[in-house]
C-alpha positions in Angstrom: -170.4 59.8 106.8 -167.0 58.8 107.3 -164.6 60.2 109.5 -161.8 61.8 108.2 -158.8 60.2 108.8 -155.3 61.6 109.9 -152.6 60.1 107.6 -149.5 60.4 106.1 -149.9 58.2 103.0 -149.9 58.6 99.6 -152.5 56.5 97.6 -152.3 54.9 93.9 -155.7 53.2 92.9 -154.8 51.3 89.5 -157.9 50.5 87.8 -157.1 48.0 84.9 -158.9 48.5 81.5 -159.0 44.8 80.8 -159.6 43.0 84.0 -163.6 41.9 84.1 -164.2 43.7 80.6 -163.6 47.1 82.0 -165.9 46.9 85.1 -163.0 48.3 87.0 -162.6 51.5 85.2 -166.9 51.7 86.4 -165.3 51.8 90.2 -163.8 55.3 89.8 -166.5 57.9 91.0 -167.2 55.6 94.5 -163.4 55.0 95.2 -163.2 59.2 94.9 -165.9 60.1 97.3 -164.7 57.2 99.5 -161.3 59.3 99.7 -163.1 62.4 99.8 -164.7 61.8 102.9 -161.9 60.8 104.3 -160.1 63.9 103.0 -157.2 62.1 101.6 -158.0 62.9 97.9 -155.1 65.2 97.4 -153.0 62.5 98.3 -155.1 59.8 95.9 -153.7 59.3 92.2 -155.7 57.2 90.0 -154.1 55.4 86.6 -156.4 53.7 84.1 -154.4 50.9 82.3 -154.4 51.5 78.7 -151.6 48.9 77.7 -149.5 45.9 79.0 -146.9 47.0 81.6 -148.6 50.2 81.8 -149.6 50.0 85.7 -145.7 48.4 86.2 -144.3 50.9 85.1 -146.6 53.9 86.7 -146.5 51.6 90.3 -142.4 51.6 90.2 -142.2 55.4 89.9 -144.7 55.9 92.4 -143.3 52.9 95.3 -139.7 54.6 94.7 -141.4 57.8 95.4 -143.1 57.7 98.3 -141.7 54.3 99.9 -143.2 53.2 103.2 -145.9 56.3 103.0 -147.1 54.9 99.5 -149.6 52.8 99.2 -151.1 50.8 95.4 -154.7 49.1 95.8 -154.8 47.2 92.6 -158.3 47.1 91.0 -157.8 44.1 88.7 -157.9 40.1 88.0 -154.2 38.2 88.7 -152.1 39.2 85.7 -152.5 43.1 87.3 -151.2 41.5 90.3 -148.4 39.9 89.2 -147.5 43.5 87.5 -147.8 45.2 90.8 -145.4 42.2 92.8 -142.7 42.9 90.0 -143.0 46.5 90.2 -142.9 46.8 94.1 -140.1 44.3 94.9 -137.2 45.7 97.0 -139.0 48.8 98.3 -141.5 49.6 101.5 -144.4 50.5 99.6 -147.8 48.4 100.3 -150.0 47.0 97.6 -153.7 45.6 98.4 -156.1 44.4 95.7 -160.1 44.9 95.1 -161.3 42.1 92.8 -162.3 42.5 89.9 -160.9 40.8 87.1 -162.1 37.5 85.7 -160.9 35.0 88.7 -159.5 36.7 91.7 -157.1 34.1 92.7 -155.0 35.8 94.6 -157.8 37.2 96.3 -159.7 34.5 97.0 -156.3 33.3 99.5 -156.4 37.1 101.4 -160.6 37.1 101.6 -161.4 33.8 101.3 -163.8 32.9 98.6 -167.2 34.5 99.7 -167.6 37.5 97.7 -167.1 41.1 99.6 -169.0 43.9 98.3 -166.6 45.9 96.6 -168.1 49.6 98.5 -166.7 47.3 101.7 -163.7 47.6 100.2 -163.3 51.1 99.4 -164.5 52.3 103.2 -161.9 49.6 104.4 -158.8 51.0 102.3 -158.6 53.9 103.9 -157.1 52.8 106.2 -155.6 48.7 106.3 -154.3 46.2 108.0 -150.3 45.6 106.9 -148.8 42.3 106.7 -146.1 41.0 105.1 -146.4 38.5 102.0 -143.6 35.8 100.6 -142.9 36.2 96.9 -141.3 33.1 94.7 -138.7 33.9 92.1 -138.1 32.8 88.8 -135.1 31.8 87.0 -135.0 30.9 83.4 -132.7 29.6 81.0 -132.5 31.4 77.9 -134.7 29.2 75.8 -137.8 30.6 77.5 -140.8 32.1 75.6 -143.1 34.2 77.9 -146.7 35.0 76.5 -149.1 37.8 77.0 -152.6 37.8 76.3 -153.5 39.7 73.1 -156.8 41.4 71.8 -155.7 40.3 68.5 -156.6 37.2 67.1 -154.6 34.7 69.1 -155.4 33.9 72.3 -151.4 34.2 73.2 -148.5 36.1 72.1 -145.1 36.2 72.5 -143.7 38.9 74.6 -140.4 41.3 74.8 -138.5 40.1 77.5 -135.6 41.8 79.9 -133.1 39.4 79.7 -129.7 39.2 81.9 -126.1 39.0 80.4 -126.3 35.0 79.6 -129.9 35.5 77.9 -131.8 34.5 81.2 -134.7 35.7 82.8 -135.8 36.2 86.1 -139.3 37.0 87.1 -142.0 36.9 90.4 -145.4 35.3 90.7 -147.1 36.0 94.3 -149.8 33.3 93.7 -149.2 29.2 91.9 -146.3 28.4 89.5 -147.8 25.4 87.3 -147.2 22.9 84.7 -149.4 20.4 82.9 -152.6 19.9 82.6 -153.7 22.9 84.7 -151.9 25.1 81.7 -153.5 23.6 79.0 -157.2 24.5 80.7 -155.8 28.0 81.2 -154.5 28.2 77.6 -158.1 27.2 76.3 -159.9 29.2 78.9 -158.3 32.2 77.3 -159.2 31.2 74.1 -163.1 31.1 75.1 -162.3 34.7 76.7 -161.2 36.0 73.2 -164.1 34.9 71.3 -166.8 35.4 74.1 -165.3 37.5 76.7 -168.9 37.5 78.1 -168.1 34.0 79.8 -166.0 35.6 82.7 -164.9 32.6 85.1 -167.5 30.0 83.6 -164.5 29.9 80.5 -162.4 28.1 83.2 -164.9 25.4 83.9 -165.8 24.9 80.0 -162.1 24.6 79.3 -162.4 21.4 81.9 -165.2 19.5 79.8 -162.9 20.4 76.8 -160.7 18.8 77.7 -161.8 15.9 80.4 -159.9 13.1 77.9 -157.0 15.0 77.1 -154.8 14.1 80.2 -151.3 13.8 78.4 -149.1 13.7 81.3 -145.3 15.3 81.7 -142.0 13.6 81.8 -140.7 15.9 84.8 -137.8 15.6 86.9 -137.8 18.0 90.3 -134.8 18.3 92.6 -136.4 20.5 95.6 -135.4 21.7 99.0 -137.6 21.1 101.7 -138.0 23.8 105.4 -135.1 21.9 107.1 -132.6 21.5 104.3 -133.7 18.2 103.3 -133.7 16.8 99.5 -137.2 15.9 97.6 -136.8 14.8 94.2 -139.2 13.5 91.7 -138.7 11.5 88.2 -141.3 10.4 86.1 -144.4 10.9 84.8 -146.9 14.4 86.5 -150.5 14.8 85.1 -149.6 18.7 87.2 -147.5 20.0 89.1 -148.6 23.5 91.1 -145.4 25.6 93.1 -148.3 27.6 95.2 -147.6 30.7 97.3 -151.4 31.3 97.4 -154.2 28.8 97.8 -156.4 28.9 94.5 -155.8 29.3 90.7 -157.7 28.4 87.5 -161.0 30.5 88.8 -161.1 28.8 92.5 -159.6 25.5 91.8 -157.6 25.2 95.2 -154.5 23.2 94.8 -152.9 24.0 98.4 -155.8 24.3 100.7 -153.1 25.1 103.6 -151.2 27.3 101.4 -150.3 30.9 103.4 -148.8 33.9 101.7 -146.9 35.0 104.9 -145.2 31.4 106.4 -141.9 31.7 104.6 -143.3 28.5 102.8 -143.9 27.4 99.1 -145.9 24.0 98.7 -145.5 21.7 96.1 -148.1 19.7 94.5 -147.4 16.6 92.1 -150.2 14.9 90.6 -149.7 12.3 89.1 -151.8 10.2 86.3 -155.0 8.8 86.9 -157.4 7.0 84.7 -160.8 8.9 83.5 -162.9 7.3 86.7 -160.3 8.7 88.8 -160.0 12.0 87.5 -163.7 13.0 87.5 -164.0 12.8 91.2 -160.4 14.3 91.7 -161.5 18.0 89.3 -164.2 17.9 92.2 -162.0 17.3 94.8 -159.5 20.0 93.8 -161.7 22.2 93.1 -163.0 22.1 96.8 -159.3 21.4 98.4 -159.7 17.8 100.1 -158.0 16.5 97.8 -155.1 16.1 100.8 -154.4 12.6 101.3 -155.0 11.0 97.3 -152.8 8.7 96.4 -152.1 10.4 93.2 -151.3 13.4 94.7 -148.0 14.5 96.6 -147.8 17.4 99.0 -144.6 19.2 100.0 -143.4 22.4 101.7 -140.4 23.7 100.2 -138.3 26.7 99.8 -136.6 26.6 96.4 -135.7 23.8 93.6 -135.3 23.2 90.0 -137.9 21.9 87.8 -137.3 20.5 84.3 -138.7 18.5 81.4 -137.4 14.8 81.8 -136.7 14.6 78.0 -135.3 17.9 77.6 -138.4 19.1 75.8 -140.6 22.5 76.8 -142.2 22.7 79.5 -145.2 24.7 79.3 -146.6 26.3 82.5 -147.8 29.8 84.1 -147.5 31.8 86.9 -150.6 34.0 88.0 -152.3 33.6 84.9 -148.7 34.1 82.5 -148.1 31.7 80.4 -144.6 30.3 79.3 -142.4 27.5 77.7 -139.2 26.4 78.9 -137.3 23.2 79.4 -136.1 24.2 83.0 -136.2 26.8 85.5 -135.2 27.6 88.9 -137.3 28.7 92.0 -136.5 30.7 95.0 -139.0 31.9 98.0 -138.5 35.7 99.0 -139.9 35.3 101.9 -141.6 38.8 103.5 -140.7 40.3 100.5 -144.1 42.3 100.1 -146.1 44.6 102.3 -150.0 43.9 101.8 -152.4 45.6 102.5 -155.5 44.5 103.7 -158.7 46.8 103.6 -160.2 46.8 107.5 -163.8 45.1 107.0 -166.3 47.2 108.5 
């Protein structure tokens, strides 16, 4: 039996109707006696995600609410997440996150990537460990097209977008930024989701076979700012290039294996292109992180930069999951910007 537990805070548990095919929505009745026990369950609100923005908009309300004494545990995969980092920038509230959407990137970097029981999770909520978490930001031009993943029949659709006075758009990812090659596995990944939705993170690794001979590098240019004010650039041609916050991304592909949510730090990853002997080898060695040290591959802490397509094309990249076109943007580290939460492991 658990002891109940003396506490001021509020407590949003956002269960997301997509993430994993619903098995969220199935974590409702344990999450309530959990909070029960611990009598805090007239200060618990659930929300059940019925459409996109939908736990955005219900996680604003509620963090300008309560604050510092408010408290969002996201039940979901990354694209709930990124909701959730939008939603809670510029106030006190915490956010922590139970996997269980189709990778868990994000929280394979806070956990690790051994699997914790979820029930560990719920006892370990009640009350967490706080730290604070960098966030990057996004500037776009006005020629960007943002997608969102549809049940319709495409795997991608364009979406509405807030734009500032100019046209621009300004976002925040909490996990990897990417462009190249990485997209196009994501983009076809989400296309094996639509049509089988059974494949959960397996779609990730079928995307790779896909496409193991389609390695049609970037013309990039990247003007970036490095932890002491010096100047990194790069002109030519990028088989990737990953802007990571957090460690892993394309269902526990781990692009900055030193990567740290919390050191005021953004690393840069440029790969560059590599013949087909080369690249088989180098999926494995991503995929485990010792990749550090490749020729092919250039490593770089930074803080903010400008990115672009070489020939003035699109660029088509993501961040956690979101896919998007554009011939440029801009970065920027927030750095602290977040509190997290982090359920205390029993």
């Amino acid at each position: 039996m658990m002891t109940k537990v003396e506490d001021k805070r509020h407590f949003l548990y956002i269960l997301s109707g997509k993430a994993g095919n619903g098995k969220a929505l199935s974590y409702r009745r344990e999450i309530s006696e959990f909070m029960q026990q611990a009598g805090l369950s007239e200060r618990t609100v659930f929300l059940e995600t019925r459409y996109e923005n939908h736990c955005y908009d219900e996680a604003f309300k509620f963090a300008r609410q309560y604050e510092a004494d408010g408290l969002v545990y996201v039940s979901g995969g990354d694209g709930t997440v990124n909701e959730i980092t939008n939603a809670l920038l510029g106030t006190e509230c915490a956010f922590g996150v139970i996997p269980t959407g189709t990778a868990n990137d994000f929280a394979k970097t806070i956990y690790g990537k051994k699997r914790i029981a979820p029930q560990r999770l719920f006892a370990g909520a009640v009350v967490p460990i706080l730290q604070k978490c960098d966030v990057v930001r996004l500037h776009f031009p006005p020629e960007v097209v943002i997608y969102t993943q549809q049940t319709a029949e495409n795997a991608v659709a364009p979406r509405e977008l807030e734009r500032n006075a100019v046209g621009g758009v300004t976002v925040s990812a909490v996990n990897v930024v990417s462009f190249g090659y990485d997209t196009l596995i994501l983009y076809d990944a989400y296309r094996f989701l639509k049509r089988c939705p059974w494949l959960g993170g397996v779609a990730y690794f079928l995307s790779v076979l896909r496409n193991v001979f389609n390695k049609k590098s970037t013309p990039v240019e990247l003007v970036l700012s490095g932890t002491e004010g010096q100047s990194i650039s790069f002109t030519g041609e990028a088989l990737l290039v990953a802007l990571c916050n957090g460690g892993f991304y394309g269902n526990g592909f781990n692009p900055a294996p030193q990567a740290d949510p919390g050191d005021r730090v953004l690393q840069m990853s440029i790969v560059e292109p590599v013949n087909i002997w080369q690249f088989i080898p180098l999926v494995f060695k991503y995929h485990r992180g010792t990749q550090l040290g490749h020729k092919k591959i250039q490593l770089h802490d930074v803080v903010c930069g400008k990115i672009r397509h070489s020939e003035g094309k699109s660029l088509r990249g993501n961040y956690d999951g979101i896919i998007f076109e554009t011939p440029e943007l801009e970065f920027e580290i927030l750095p602290q910007a977040l509190n997290i939460a982090l359920p205390k492991l029993l």
